[in-house]
N, C-alpha and C positions, 0 to 999 in steps of 0.2 A: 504494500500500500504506500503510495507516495505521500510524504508530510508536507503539511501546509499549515502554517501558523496564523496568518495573519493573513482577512479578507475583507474590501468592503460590500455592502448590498445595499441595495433600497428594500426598503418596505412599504406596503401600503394597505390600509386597510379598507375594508369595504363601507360603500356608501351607504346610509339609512334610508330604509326604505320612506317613498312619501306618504304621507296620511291624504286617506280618501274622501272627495266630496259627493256624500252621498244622502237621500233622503228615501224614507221608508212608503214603500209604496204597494199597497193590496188593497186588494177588492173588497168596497165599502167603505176603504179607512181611505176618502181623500186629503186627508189633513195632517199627516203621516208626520211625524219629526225627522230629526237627523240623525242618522245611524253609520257615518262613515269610518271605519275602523281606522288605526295605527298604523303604520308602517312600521316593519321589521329593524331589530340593530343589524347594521351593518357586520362583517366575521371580523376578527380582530388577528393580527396575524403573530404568534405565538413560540419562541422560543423554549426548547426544554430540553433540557443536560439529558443524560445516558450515558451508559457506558458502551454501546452499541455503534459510537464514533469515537474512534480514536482520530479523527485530524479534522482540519476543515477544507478538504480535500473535495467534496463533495458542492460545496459553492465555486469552484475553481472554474465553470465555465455557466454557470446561471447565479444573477445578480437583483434579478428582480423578480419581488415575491408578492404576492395581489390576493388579497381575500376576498372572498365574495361578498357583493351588496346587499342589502334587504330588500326583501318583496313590499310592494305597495301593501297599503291599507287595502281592503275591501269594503263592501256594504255588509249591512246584517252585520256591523260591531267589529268586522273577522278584521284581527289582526295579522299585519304583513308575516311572513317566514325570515325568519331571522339569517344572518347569512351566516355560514359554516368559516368555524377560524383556521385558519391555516397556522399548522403546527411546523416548524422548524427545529430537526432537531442538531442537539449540537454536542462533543462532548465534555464533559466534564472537567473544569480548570478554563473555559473559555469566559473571557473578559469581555462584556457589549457597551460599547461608550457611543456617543454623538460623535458623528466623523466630523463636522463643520467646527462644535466647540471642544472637541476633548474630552469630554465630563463622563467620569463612568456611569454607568446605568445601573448595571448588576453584573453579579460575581458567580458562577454558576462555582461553589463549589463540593456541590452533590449532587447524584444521581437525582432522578426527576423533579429535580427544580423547573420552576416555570417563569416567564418573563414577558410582557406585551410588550412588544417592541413597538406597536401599531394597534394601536386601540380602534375598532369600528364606531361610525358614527352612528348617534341616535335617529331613532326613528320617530320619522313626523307625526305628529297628532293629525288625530283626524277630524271631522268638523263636530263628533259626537262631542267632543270634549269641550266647544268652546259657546255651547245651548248655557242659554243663562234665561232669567225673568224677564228681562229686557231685549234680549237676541235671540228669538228662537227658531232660526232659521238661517245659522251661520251657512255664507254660501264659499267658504274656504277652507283650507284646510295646512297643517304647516310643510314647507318641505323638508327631508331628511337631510343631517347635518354630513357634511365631509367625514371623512375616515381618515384618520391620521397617517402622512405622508414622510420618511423619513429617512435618513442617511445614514447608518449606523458602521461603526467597525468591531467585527470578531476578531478578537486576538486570544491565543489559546497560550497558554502559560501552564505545563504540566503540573499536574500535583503529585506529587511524590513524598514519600518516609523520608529515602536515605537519597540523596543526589551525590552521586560519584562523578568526582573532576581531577582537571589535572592539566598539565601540560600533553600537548599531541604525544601521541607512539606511547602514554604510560602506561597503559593495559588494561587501561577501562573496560572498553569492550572485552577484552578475554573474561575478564570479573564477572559483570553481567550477564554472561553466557554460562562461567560453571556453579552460581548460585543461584538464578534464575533459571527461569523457559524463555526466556529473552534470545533471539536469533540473530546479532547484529554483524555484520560487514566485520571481517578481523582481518588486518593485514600489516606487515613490518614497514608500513609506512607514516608519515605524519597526515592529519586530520583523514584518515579510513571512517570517521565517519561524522557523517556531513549533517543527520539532523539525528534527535536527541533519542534513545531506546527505553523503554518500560519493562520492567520485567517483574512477575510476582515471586518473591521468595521464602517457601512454605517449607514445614517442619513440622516432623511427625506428631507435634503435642496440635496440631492443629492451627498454628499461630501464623501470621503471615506480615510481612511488610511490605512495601514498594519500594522499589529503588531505580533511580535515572540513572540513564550513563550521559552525561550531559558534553560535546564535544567539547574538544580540546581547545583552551585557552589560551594565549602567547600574548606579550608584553603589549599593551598598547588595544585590547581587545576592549574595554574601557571606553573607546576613540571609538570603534569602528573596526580596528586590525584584525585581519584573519577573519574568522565567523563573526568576529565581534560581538553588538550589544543584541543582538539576533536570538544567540541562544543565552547570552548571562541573565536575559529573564528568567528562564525556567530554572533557574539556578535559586531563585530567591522564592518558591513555593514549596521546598523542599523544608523536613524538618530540623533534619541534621545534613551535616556535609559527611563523605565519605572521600580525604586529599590522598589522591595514590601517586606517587611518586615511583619512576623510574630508578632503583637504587645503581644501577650498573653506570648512572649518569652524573652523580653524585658528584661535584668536587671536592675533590679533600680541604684546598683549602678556601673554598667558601660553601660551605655542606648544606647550605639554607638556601641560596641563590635559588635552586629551581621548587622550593615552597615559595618563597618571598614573591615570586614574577605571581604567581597565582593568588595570591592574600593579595597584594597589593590593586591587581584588577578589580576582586572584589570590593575592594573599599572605594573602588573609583567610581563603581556604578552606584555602590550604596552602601554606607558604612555601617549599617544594622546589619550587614552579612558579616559581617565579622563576629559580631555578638554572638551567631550562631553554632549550637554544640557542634564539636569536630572530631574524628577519629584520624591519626595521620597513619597512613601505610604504606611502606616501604613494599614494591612489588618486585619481580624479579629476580629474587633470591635464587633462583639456582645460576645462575652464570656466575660463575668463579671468583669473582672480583668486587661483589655485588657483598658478600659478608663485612669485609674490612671496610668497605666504605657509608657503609649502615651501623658501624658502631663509630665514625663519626660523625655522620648525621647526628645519630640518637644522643649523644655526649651535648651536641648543640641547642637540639633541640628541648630537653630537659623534661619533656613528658614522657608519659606512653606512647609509644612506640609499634604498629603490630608489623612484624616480617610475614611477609607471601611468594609463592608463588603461582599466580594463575593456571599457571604451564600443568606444573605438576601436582595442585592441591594444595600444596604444604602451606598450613597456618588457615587456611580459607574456612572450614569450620569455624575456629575460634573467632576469626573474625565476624561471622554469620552471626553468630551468638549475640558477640558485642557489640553489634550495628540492633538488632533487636532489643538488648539492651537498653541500648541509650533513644530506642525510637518510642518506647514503653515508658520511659523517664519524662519523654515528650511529648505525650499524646496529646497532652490540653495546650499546647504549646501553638504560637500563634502562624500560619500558613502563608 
């Protein structure tokens, strides 16, 4: 399925039906009042989360979305048919703002949430309605009002437990592959992969968390550089970070350098990502060279520490654990 973050559309909703002018007329009774019914509301055109869309992929080549209008009033009282709302769905983590001013709308961050993005317009009175002591023989009736017309932008912003980052080529992807069902592009290159992967990571107690693989960050991403501020959004819906680190890339003597390019991006987009819990992990532990230079990191760095290998397993449980862990510590924890 091809990813797609970010779309605009028009919405529109349906017109109200008019109210009818009508007067009562049978045999015998020639002096009949007014009996013209209501017009219908217009459909209203309807936003709703799911997990049944993963992207917004699906507006990619239609932009404009029309609900149907209301039926006229009738005689004999009968009010118009209301007009059916068009339902949009979308999934979950998707952002709907005002394209013209910016302004959010709403936050889809659950399953069937709902949203009118385009409200239908009311429908016309009909002339039953405006019979008084004084007028009893209204020869009008109102017409149905517009349906709301409007410009909106979908911007999806993944929600995720655990968001795993890094510099390009750190092993993200391998990660997300052997603790997930996650199937993402793996290759011994820089940026292998180009838009973000989800994957659920379940354990036999029944327990589960989400985790991104969120592509790969480089100096200046912050700006625009590389992927840029593209994907550092979905980076901030996450609850914890998971920073995996290439150990085999290590400099001895500045052993921080390739966490520091990635901390610093994040404070440049939004310094409340820093605030957020972090697990640091040293990946690539089995290449030879990769040991000594993880216990100067680790001396540097002066917390915990976890060594992996994607490749081969090794440490990847315990890491499992402890990303469940600290996702359980943050469950009320703000998205």
């Amino acid at each position: 399925m091809k990813f797609l973050d970010e779309v605009a559309i028009h919405v529109k909703a349906g017109h109200g039906g008019s109210g009818c002018v009508s007067f009562r007329r049978e045999k015998h009774i020639p002096l009949g009042g007014p009996n013209g019914g209501d017009g219908g509301k217009g459909g209203s055109v309807v936003l709703k989360s799911t997990h049944r869309k993963r992207t917004l992929f699906h507006f990619r080549f239609s932009h404009l979305f029309k609900a149907d209008r209301g039926g006229n009033g009738l005689g004999s009282r009968k009010t118009g048919k209301n007009g059916e709302d068009l339902i949009l769905e979308v999934p979950v983590g998707t952002v709907v703002s005002n394209e013209e001013t910016g302004e959010v709308l709403f936050d889809f961050t659950e399953p069937d949430q709902e949203f009118a993005g385009a409200l239908g317009g009311r429908g016309g009175q009909g002339n039953t309605r405006f019979k008084s002591s004084t007028h009893r023989s209204p020869r009008f009736a109102q017409p149905g009002e517009e349906g709301e017309d409007r410009n909106l932008k979908l911007e999806l912003k993944l929600l995720a437990d655990a968001g795993i980052m890094g510099l390009p080529n750190a092993g993200k992807s391998t990660l997300i592959s052997v603790i997930s069902s996650a199937k993402p592009k793996i290759a011994n290159y820089p940026f292998t992969t180009l838009t973000p992967n989800l994957g659920v990571v379940a354990f036999g107690s029944g327990e589960t968390f989400v985790a991104a693989d969120i592509p790969g960050l480089i100096e200046g991403a912050h700006l625009g550089a590389g992927l840029g501020v593209r994907f550092l959004k979905h980076i901030e819906r996450t609850r914890i970070f998971v920073h995996v680190v290439d150990a085999s890339q290590i400099d001895p003597d500045a052993p921080m350098a390739l966490c520091e390019t990635v901390e610093a991006e994040l404070a440049g987009y939004d310094k409340k990502l820093a605030q957020k819990p972090k697990i640091m992990v040293l990946n690539k532990m089995d290449i030879p060279e990769a040991e000594e230079l993880a216990d100067v990191f680790e001396a540097a760095y002066g917390s915990e520490v976890f060594r992996i290998s994607a490749v081969t397993g090794l440490g990847v449980e315990k890491l499992k654990y402890k990303i469940l862990e600290l996702v359980k510590a943050n469950d009320g924890g703000e998205i």
